[in-house]
Structure formats: C-alpha cells, structure tokens
SELUMKE-872892 format. One line per field, with one value per residue (C-alpha): residue in one letter; chain; x, y, z. Coordinates in pm, 1 decimal. Layout:
N
code <- c(A | ...)
unit <- c(A | ...)
u <- c(X | ...)
v <- c(Y | ...)
w <- c(Z | ...)
REM end
This chain:
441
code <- c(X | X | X | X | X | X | X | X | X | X | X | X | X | X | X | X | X | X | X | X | X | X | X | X | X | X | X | X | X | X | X | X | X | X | X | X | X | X | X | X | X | X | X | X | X | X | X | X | X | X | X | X | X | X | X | X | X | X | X | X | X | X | X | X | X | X | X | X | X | X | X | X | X | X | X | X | X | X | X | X | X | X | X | X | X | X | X | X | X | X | X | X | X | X | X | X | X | X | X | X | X | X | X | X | X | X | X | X | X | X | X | X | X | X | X | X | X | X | X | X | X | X | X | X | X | X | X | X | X | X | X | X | X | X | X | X | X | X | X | X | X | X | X | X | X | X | X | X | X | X | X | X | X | X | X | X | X | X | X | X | X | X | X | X | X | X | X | X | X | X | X | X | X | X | X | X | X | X | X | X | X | X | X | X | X | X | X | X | X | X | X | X | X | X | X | X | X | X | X | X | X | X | X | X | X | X | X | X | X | X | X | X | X | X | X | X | X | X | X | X | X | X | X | X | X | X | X | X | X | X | X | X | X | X | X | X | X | X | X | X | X | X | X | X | X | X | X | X | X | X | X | X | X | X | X | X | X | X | X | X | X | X | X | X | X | X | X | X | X | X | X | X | X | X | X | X | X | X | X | X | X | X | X | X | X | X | X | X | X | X | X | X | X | X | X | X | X | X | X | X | X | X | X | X | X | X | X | X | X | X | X | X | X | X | X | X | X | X | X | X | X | X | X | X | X | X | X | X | X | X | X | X | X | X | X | X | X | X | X | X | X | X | X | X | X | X | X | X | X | X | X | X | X | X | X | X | X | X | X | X | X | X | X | X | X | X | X | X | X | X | X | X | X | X | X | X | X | X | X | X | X | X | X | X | X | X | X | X | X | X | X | X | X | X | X | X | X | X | X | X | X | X | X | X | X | X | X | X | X | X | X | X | X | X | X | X | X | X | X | X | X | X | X | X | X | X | X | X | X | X | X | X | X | X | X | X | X | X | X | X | X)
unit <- c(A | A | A | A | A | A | A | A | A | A | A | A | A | A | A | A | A | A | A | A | A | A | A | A | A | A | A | A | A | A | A | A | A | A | A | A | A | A | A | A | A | A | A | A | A | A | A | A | A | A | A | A | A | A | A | A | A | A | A | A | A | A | A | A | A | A | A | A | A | A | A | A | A | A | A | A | A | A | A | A | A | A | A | A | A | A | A | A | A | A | A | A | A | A | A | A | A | A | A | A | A | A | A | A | A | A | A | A | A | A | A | A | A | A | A | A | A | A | A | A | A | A | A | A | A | A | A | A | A | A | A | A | A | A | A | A | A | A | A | A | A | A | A | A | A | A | A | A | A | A | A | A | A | A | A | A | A | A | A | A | A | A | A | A | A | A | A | A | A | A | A | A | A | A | A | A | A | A | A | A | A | A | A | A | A | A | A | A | A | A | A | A | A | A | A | A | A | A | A | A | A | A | A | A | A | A | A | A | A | A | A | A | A | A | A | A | A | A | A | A | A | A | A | A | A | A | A | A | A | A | A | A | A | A | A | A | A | A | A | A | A | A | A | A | A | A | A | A | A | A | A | A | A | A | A | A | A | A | A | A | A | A | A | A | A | A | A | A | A | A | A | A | A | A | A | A | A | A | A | A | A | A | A | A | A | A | A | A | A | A | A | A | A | A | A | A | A | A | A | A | A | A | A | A | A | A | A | A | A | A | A | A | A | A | A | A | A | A | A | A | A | A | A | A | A | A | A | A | A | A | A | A | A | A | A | A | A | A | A | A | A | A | A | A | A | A | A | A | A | A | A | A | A | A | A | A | A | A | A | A | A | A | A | A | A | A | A | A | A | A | A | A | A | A | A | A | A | A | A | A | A | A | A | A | A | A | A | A | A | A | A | A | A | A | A | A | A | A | A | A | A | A | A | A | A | A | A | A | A | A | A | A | A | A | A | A | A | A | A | A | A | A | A | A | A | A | A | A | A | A | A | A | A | A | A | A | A | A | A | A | A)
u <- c(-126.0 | -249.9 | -332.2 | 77.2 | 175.5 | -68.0 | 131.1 | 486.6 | 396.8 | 333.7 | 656.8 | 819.9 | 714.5 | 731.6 | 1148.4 | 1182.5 | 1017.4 | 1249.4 | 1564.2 | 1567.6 | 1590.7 | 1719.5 | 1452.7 | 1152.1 | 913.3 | 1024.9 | 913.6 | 563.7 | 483.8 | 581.9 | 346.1 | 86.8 | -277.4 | -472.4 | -833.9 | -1099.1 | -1455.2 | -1721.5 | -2125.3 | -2419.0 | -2713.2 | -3074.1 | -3318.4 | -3649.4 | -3858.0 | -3789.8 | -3653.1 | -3948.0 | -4052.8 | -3782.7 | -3775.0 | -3391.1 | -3276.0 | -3240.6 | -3068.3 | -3342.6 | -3177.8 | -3200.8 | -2898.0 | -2568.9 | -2296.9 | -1936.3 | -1620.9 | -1349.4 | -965.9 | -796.6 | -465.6 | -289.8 | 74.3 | 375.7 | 738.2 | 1006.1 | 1267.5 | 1525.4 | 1516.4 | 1196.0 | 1094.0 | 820.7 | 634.3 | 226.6 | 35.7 | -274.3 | -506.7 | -818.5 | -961.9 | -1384.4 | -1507.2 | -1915.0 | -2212.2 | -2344.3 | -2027.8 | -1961.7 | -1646.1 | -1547.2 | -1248.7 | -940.9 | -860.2 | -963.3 | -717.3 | -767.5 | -928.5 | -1235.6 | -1484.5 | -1732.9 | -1578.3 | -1643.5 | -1679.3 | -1308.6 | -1150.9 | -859.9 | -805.9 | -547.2 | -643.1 | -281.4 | 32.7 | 236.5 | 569.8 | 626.3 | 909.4 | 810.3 | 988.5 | 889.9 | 796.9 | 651.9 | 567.6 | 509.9 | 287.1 | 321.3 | 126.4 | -255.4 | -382.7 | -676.6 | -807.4 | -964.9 | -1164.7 | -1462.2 | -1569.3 | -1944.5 | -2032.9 | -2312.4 | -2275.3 | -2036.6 | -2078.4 | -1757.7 | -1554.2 | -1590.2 | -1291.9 | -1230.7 | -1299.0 | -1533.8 | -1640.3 | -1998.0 | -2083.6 | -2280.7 | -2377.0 | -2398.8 | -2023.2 | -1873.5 | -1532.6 | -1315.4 | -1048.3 | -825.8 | -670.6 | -387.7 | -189.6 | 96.9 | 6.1 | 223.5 | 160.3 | 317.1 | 292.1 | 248.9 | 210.8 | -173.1 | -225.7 | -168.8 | -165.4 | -264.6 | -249.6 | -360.0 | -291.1 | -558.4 | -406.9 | -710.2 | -1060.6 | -1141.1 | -1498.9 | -1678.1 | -1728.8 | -2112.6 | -2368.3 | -2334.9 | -2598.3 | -2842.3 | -2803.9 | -3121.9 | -2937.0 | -2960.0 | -3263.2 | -3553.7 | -3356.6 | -3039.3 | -2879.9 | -2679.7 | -2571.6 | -2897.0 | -3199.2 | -3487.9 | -3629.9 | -3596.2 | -3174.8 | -2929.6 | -2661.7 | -2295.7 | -2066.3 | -1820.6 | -1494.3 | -1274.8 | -953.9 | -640.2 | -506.4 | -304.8 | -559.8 | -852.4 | -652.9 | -863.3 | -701.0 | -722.9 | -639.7 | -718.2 | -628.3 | -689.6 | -641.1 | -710.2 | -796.0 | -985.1 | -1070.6 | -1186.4 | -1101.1 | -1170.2 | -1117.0 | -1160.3 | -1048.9 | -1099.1 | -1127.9 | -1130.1 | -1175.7 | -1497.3 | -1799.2 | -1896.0 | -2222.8 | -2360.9 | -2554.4 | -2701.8 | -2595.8 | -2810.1 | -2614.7 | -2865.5 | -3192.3 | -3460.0 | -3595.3 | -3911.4 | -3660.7 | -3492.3 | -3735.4 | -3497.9 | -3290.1 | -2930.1 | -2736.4 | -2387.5 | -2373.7 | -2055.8 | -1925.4 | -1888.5 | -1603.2 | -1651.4 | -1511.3 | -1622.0 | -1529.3 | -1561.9 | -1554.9 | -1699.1 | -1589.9 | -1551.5 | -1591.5 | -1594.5 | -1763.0 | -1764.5 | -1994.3 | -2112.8 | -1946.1 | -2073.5 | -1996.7 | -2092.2 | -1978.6 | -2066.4 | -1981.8 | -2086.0 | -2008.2 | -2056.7 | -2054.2 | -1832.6 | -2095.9 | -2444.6 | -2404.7 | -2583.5 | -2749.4 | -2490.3 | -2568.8 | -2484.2 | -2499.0 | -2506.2 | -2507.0 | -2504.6 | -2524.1 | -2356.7 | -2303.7 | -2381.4 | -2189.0 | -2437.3 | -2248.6 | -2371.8 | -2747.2 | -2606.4 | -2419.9 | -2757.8 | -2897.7 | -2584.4 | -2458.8 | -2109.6 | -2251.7 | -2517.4 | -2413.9 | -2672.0 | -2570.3 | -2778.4 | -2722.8 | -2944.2 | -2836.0 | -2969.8 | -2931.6 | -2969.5 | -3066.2 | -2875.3 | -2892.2 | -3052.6 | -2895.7 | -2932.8 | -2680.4 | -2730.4 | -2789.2 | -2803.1 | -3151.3 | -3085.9 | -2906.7 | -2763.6 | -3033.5 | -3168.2 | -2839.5 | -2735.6 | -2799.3 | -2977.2 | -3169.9 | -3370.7 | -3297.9 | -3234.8 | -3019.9 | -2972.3 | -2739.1 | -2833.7 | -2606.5 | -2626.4 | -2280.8 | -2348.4 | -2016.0 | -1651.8 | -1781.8 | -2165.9 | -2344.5 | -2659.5 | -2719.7 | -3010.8 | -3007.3 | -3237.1 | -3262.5 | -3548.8 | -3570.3 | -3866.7 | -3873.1 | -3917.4 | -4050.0 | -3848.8 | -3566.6 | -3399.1 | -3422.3 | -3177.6 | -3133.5 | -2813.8 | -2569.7 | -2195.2 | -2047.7 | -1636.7 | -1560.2 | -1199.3 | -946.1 | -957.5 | -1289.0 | -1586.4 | -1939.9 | -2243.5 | -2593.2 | -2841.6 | -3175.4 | -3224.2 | -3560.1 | -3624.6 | -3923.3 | -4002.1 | -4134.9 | -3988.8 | -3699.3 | -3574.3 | -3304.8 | -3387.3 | -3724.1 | -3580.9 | -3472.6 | -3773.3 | -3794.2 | -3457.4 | -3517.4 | -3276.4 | -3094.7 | -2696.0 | -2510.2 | -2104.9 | -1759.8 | -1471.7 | -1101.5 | -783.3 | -440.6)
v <- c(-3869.2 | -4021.4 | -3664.1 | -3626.8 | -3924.3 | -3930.5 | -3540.1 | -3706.2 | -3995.0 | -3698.7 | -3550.6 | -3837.0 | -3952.9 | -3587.8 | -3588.3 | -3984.0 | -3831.1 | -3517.4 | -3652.4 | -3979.9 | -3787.5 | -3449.7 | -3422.0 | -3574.0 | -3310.7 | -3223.6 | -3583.5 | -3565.6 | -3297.5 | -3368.7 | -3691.3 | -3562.1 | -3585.2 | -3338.7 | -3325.7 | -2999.1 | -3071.5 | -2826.1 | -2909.2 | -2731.1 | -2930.3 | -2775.9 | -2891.5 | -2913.3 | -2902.7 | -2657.0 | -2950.3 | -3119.7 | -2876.7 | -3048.7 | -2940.8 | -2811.5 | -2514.1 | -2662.0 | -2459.0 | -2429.6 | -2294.1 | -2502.1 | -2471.9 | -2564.7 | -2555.9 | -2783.7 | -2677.2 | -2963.8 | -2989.1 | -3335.4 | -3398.4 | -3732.6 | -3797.0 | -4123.1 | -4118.3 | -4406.0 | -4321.4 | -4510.5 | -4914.9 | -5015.4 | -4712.4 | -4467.6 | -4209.7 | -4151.2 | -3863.8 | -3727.6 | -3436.4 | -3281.5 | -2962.7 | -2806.8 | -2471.7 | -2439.7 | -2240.8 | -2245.0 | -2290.8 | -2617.2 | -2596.6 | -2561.5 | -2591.8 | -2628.3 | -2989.2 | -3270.4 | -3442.6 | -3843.2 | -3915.7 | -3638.0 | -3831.5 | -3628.2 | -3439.9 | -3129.1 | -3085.5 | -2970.2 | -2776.2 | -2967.1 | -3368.8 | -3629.3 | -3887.3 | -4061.1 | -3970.6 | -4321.5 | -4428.4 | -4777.8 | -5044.3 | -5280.9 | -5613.6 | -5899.9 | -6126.2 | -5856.7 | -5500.9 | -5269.3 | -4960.4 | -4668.3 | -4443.6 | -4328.0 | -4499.6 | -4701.8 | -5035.3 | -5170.4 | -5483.9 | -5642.0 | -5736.7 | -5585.7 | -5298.3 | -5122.5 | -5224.2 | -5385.8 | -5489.0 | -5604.7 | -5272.1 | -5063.4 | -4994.3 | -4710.8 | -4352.2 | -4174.7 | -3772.5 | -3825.4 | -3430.5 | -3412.7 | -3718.8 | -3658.2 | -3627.8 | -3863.3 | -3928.3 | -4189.8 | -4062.3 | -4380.2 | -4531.8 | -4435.7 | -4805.4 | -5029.7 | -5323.1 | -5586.2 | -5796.0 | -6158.0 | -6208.0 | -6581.8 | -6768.4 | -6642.1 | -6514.1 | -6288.9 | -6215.2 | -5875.3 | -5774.0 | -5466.0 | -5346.1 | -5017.0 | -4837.0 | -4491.7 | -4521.5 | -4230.4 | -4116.5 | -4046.9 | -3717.8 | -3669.1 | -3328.4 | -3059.0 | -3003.6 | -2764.5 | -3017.9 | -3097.3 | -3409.3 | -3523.7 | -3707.2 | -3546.9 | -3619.0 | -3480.7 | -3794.3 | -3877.5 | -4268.7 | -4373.9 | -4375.9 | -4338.7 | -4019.4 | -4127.7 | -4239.8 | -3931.7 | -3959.7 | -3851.4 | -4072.3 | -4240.5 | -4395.5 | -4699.6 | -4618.0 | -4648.3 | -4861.4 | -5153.2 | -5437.7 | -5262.8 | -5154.4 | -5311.0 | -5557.2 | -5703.8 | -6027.9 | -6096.0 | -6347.8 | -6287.2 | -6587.8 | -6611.3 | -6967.7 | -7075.4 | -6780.6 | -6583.5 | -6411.3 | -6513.5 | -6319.2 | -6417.6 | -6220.3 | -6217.5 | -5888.5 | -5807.3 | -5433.6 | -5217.3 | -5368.0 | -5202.1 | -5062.5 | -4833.4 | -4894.3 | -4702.4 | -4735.3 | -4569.3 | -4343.6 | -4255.6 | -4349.2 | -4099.0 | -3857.6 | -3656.3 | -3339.7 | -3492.2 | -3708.0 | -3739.5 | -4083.2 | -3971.3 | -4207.8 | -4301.7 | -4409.8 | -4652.4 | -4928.3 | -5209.1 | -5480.8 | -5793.3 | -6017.0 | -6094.7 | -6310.0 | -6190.3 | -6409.7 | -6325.7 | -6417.3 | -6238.2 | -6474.9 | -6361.7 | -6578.4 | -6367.2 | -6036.8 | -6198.7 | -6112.9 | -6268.6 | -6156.1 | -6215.4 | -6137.7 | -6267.3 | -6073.0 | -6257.6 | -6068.5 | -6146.0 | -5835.0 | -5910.8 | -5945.2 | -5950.9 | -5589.9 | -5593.1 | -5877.7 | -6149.3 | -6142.1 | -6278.5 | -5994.8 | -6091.4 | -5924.8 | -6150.9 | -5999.3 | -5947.7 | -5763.1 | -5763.2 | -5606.2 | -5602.6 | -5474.6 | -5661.6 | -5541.9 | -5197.9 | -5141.9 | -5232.5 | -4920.0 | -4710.3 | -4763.3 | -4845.7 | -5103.5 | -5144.8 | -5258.6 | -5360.3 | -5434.1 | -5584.8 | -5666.7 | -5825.5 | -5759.9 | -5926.2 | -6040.3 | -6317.4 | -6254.9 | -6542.2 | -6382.6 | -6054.7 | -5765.8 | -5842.1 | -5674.2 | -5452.9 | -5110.1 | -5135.8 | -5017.7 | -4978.9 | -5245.3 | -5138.5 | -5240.2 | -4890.2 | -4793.0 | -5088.7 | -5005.7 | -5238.8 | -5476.6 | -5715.8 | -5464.5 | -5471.0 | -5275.1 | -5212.7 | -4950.4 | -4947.6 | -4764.3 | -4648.2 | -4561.9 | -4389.4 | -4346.3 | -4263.5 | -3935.4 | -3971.3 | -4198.2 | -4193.2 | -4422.6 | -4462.8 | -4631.4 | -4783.6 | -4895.5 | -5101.3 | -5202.7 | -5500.1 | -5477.0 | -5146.6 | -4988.2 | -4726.0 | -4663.3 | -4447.5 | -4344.7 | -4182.2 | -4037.2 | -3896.7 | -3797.2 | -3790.0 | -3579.9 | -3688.7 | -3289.4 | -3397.9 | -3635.7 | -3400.8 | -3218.8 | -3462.2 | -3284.6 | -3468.7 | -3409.4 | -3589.8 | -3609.7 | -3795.0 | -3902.6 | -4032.9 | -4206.4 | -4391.8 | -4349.9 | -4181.6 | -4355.6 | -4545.6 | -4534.6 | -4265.0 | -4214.9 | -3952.5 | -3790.4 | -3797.1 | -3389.8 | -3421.1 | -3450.1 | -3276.5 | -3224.8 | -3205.1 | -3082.6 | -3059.1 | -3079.2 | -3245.4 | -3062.5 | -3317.2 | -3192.2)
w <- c(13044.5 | 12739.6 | 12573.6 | 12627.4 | 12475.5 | 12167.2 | 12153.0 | 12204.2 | 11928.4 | 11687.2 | 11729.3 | 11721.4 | 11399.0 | 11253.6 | 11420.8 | 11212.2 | 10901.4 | 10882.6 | 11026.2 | 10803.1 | 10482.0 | 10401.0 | 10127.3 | 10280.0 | 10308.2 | 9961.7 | 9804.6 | 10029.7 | 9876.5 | 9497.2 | 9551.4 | 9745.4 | 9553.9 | 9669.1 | 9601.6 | 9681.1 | 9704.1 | 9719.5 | 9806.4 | 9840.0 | 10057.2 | 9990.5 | 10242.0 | 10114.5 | 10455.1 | 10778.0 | 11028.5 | 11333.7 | 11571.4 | 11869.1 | 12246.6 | 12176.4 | 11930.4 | 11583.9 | 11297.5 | 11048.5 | 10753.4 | 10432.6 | 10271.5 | 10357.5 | 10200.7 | 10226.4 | 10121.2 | 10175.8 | 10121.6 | 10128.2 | 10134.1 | 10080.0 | 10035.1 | 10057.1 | 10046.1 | 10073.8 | 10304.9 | 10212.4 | 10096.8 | 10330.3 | 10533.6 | 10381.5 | 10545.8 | 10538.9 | 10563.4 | 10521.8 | 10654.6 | 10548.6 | 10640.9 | 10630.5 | 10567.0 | 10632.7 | 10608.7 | 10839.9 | 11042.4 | 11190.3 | 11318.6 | 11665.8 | 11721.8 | 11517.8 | 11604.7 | 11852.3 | 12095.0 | 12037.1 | 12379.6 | 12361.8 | 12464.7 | 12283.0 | 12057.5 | 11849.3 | 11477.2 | 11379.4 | 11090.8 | 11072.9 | 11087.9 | 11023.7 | 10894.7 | 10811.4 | 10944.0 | 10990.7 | 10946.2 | 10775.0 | 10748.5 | 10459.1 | 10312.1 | 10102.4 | 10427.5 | 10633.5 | 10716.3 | 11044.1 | 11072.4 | 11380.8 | 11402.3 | 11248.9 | 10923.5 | 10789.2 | 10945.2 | 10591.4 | 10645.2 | 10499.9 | 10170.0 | 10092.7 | 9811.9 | 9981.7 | 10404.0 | 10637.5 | 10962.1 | 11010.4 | 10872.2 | 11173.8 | 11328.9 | 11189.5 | 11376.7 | 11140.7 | 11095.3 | 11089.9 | 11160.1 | 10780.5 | 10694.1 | 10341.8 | 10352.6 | 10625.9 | 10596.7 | 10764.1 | 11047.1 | 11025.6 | 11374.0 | 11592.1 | 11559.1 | 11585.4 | 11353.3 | 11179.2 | 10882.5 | 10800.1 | 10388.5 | 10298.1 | 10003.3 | 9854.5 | 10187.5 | 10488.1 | 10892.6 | 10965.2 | 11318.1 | 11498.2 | 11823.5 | 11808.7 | 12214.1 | 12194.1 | 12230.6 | 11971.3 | 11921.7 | 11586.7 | 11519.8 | 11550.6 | 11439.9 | 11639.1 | 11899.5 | 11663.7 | 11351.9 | 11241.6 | 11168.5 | 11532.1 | 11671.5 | 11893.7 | 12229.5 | 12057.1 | 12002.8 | 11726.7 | 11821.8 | 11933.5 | 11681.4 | 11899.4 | 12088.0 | 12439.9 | 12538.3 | 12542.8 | 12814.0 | 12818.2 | 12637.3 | 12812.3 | 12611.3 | 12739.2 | 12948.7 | 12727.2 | 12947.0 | 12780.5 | 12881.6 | 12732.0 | 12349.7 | 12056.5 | 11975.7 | 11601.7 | 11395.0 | 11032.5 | 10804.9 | 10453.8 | 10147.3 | 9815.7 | 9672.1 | 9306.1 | 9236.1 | 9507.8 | 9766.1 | 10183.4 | 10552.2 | 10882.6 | 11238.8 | 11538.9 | 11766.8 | 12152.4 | 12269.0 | 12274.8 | 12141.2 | 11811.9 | 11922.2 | 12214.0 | 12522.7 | 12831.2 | 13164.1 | 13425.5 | 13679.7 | 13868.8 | 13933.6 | 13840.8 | 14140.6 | 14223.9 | 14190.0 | 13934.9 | 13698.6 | 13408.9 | 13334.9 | 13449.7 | 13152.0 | 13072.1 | 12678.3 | 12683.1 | 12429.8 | 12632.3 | 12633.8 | 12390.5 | 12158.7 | 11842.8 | 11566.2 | 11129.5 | 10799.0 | 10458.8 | 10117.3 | 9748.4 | 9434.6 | 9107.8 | 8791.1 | 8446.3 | 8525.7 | 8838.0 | 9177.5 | 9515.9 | 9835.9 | 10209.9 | 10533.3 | 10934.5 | 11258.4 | 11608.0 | 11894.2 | 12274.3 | 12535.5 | 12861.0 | 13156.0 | 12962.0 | 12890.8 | 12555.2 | 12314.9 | 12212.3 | 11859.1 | 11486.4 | 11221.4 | 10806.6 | 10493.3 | 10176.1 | 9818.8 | 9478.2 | 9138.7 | 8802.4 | 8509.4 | 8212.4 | 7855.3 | 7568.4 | 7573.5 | 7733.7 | 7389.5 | 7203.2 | 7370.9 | 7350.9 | 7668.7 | 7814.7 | 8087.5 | 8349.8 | 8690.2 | 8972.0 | 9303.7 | 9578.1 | 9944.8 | 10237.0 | 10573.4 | 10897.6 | 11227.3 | 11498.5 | 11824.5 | 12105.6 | 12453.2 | 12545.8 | 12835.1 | 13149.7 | 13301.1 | 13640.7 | 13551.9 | 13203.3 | 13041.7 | 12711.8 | 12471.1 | 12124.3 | 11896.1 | 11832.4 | 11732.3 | 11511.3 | 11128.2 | 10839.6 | 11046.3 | 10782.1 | 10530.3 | 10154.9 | 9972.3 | 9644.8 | 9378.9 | 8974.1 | 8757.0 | 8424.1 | 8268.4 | 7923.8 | 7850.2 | 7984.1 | 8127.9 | 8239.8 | 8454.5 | 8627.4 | 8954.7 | 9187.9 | 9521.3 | 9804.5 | 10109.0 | 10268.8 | 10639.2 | 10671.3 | 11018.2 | 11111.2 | 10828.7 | 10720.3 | 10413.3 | 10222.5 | 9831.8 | 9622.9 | 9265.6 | 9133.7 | 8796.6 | 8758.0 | 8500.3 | 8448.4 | 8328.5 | 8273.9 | 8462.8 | 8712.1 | 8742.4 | 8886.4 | 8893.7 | 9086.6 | 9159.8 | 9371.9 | 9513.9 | 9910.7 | 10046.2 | 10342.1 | 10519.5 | 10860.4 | 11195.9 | 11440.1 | 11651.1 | 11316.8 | 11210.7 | 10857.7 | 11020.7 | 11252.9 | 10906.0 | 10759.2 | 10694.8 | 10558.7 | 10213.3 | 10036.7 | 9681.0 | 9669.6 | 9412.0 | 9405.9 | 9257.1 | 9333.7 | 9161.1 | 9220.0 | 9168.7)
REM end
C-alpha cells in the first residue's frame, strides 16, 4: 500500500512540475550543478579472517555522479531535484533503485536524494515531497542531526538520502518554526554482506561481534510518522535551536524472537528502532576568530525499551591568520569537539536483550580537525578521534589541491585502532589511503 503511494507521490509531483510550466524541465536543467567524483580506496591489510565470505581485494574504486537542480515556477512555487548515481569496482550495486519502505535495503545505482515541490512567501513556506532535514549546529559530530536517511554502503563516501516530507515553516522576526511531518520509516543504506566494512557477525548497525538479527522498520501508519519541531533564533550575536521530536528512537536495539533451542542454539533477533521522544538544543556564538558551539539530545524510549539517556557534544574553532602570514600561510584553523553521554534509566523491557549503546557513536570521545591552508588552492588537514572509554579512535592525514574552480584533487591516509566490538576497532585492518577528484559543471 505504502510502496503505491510513495509511487503515486512521485508522479504526482513529476505531473505539478511539468504541467505548471511549459519550460520547466528546460530551467532544471540550465541550473542544475552537477558534480562527478572519482576515488580509488587502497587497503593496506587483507580484511580478519570472519566466519562469512569477505571480499578481500584491496582496492576499490568509486565513480560518483551528482546531480542537483531548482527552478521557480511561477511567483512562489519552485521545484527541487536531485539524484546521484555509483559505478564500483568491485561492484556494489544491486539493484537499480530501492523502494522507500525496504527494510533492509540493497546498495543501489541510482538515488534521489531531492525531488520536492515548494510554495514559498515572506511569512512562510511548505515543502512535499523528499529533501534534507538540516539540524544541529557542531563541525565535526551531531547527535541531534540524524534524521536524515543516509547511504552508508562505503563509508569513506557516505552521502545523505534526504526525507520523504510534508513540512512547513513560520518566518518570524530573528527567528523561525520549522515543522516536519517525516510519514516512511526509510533505512540507511548499509555494506553489502561481503564488505569487509561490516563487523565479524555481519552487522553493520551494531559494533560488537555478537547481535545480528533482521531489521525491522516502523509501520507507516499515521500515528507512528516522525514527527519534528524546531525553533531556531538568533539573538547578540549568535545563533540558538531547540526541537522537540516523537517517532523512532535514533538508535537500534535487539528484540529476541525466539528463544534459543538445542536444535537451534543461535539468538533468533529482531533489530528495531523503538518509539521515543526526545527533546534537542545547542547554540553557535561567534567572538572575532573564536566560534563556540554545543548541542544536547535527551531521549526516552516508549516502554523501557532502551537506556533513557542525555547525549552532548561541546566544542569550537579557531581561525589563526596573523602568525599564519608570518610563515607564509593563508590561515590555520583548529577545531575541537567533546562528545558524551549520561546514563538515567537502563532497558528493562520484556524481550529486549540488547540496548543501543554498542551502536551509539563518540561516547567520551574527543575530536579534533587542524588545517593548514597555504594558499587559495592547497591545504593540508589532519584529523582524530579519541574514545576514553573504550579505547579505540581514528587518525587521519590528507591534501587538497583547488586545480581550478572546478577541478578539486584530494589525497588521504585512514588508520584505525581498537578492540574488537568498538566502534573503529572492528576496522582495525582497514587502514587505507584514498586518493580522488571531484569535476563540477
């Protein structure tokens, strides 16, 4: 039912976009920025011996088209779209395209990622159709920007999916009401099951060795759409948010099926995101070449289904020039971040043996981006990440080269380290060096 309407939606909005304006695939097109990306992946290790058939070639190469285009129909209409396709080798693809309500779906060649329509005035505006859900306020890690689907299949190069949508937003004076009414459950796209990418058990949403199960989405069902509200403000300077959100809960847990057997001694589990509600805030201020920044999420689980918990990151920037020109450089920038959380009431919900916390990213961790920008074409950057609780973290080293306005060349090295069952533990024999181009036209 719902994989007809989500179909029915599309040509609805494709029937608006045409019909509206004689000329409006015409005018997509003329402003459509398309951008082609190519990357090569060199593994440096063969990937952990694993109990299920791992691809262990080392290189791997990405080849990615994106396509991103707007139109005003008229005085306040406009129309969105925007699509990217992969080409891999090794293959990835599986299919040509996912339907919204896969519970588990397959890496794809083609995705939208936008394809709205819009009616926009001075006091308001109203989105149908699929499009981002940008919220949050952090350089490095948000907890609270997670709403949108994401194609996690390479995580070297994830890209956001955007959200099928109606929402409406109320413009006031310094401020704004954004609401979101989010109707499909959609699934990240995760590796496919011989990425050596994956963890031991073949998980890809769970960070230890042990939980695998088959995921299991939220009906679509009216009473259980996402439902969003944000209120954004500006005031002396900086910049505030707070929301409020009921729907799925933003992380994973395991709900036994069955019971383990003599003749069947393996944990039969459903992987679900639970119903909760949660509540966001975090702030931007700026003060010369110092910017601050912090953001909150609490969220309680309906029925003791996973920890009620309080998740933080706090951190800022610095621009550095004048002792950057003493050395011949444009600027410096360093950016750090410390993300926790707090711990109120643990599972205890029947059934449920596993809570979320081995899938919940940057606990106690620090964070932190340098870069050097020599000049309006070259910049070097490192990056880590450093988890004080468990141990494990990630380290990067990488070069952009601006060719022109429209060629971008990059090149990186990734490290990772950890025990198993953390979170870039399980990647620990994924070292690897990337090295790519990105051509927009």
């Amino acid at each position: 039912m719902y994989v007809r309407a989500s179909n029915l939606l599309l040509a609805w909005l494709l029937f608006v976009s045409v019909s509206a304006h004689a000329n409006v695939i015409a005018e997509l097109a003329n402003s459509a920025r398309v951008e082609l990306s190519s990357h090569a992946d060199y593994f440096t290790e063969d990937p952990p011996s694993s109990s299920r058939d791992v691809d262990e070639r080392r290189l791997f190469v990405l080849n990615r088209l994106e396509v991103d285009a707007s139109t005003w129909v008229g005085e306040n209409w406009a129309v969105d779209v925007g699509a990217y396709v992969d080409v891999s080798t090794p293959r990835q693809g599986e299919r040509f395209s996912n339907s919204p309500t896969d519970d588990d779906p397959t890496v794809p060649y083609f995705d939208l990622t936008r394809l709205a329509v819009r009616y926009d005035t001075y006091e308001y505006a109203l989105l149908l159709g699929k499009s981002d859900v940008s919220v949050g306020a952090t350089d490095l890690y948000s907890p609270v920007d997670r709403f949108e689907s994401t194609n996690f299949s390479n995580p070297l190069h994830a890209i956001d999916r955007g959200r099928w949508q109606l929402s409406y937003t109320r413009y006031l004076e310094n401020s704004q009401l954004r609401f979101f009414a989010l109707p499909i459950a959609e699934a990240g796209i995760g590796p496919p099951e011989d990425s050596r990418w994956r963890s031991a058990a073949g998980s890809d949403v769970f960070f230890d060795q042990t939980t695998q199960g088959e995921m299991q989405l939220r009906n679509n069902h009216p009473q259980h759409w996402d439902y969003l509200l944000m209120w954004d403000w500006s005031m002396a300077g900086a910049d505030f948010f707070m929301g409020a959100h009921h729907g799925s809960s933003a992380y994973p847990v395991a709900r036994q099926r069955q019971a383990p057997t003599p003749v069947n001694p393996q944990p039969d589990l459903i992987i679900e995101y639970p119903s909760a509600t949660s509540g966001m805030a975090g702030f931007v201020a700026t003060f010369d070449s110092l910017r601050v920044h912090g953001e909150l999420l609490h969220q309680n689980v309906e029925g003791d289904r996973d920890q009620s918990l309080s998740r933080y990151v706090l951190g800022g920037s610095y621009r550095e020039t004048e002792w950057a020109n003493r050395l011949d450089l444009n600027e410096v920038k360093l950016m750090l971040e410390y993300s926790d959380e707090v711990i109120h009431d643990e599972q205890d919900a029947e059934g449920y043996v596993q809570d979320s916390r081995p899938a919940r990213p940057f606990p106690q961790t620090l964070l932190a981006r340098l870069d050097v920008i020599v000049d309006g074409e070259l910049t070097f950057w490192g990056a880590i990440s450093d988890n004080f609780r468990e141990g494990d973290g990630s380290y990067m080293l990488g070069a952009t080269y601006d060719w022109s306005d429209a060629l971008q060349l990059d090149l990186r090295a990734v490290s990772f380290s950890g025990d198993d069952g953390t979170q870039f533990g399980r990647w620990r024999d994924n070292d690897h060096i990337t090295a790519g181009l990105r051509y927009t036209f």
